[in-house]
N, C-alpha and C positions, 0 to 999 in steps of 0.2 A: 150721321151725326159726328160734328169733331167730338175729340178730344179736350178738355177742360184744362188739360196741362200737356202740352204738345212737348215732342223731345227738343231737348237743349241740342244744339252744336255747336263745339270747342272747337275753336281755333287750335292748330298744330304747336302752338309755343305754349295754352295753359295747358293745354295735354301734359307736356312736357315736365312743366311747370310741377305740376300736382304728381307727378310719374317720382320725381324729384323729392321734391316734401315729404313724401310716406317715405322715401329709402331713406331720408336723414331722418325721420320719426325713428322706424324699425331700428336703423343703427347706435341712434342715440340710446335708446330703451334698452337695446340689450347691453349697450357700454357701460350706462350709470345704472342703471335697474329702478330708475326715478318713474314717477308715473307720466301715462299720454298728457295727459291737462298742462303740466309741469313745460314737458317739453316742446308741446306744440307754443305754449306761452312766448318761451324762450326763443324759437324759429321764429315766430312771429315777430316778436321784437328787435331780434338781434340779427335776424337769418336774413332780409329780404336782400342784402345785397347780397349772399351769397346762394340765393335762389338765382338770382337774375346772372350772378357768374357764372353759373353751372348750366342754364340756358344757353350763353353763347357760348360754352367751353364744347357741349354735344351739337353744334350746327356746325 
C-alpha cells in the first residue's frame, strides 16, 4: 500500500535556501531578542534578495 503523503525532494539550491533563512532567523533572534513571527515577517519582506545573494555567494 502507498503512502498518502510520499516524501518531498528538494532541489539542492532550496536546501540551501532554507539552510540560509534559519541561520539569519537564529542570528537575528539572538542580535535583537525580538520574537520568531517578527523576524521571519521581516526576512520575508525585506530579506528575499538577500536570500538569493547568499545562494550564489555559497555556489
Amino acid at each position: 500500500m502507498k503512502s498518502p503523503n510520499p516524501p518531498l525532494s528538494r532541489k539542492p539550491e532550496e536546501r540551501i535556501k532554507f539552510k540560509y533563512l534559519v541561520q539569519m532567523l537564529v542570528w537575528a533572534k539572538r542580535k535583537t531578542g525580538r520574537p520568531s513571527s517578527e523576524i521571519v515577517g521581516v526576512i520575508l519582506k525585506k530579506g528575499r534578495f538577500e536570500v538569493d545573494r547568499a545562494l550564489i555567494a555559497s555556489l
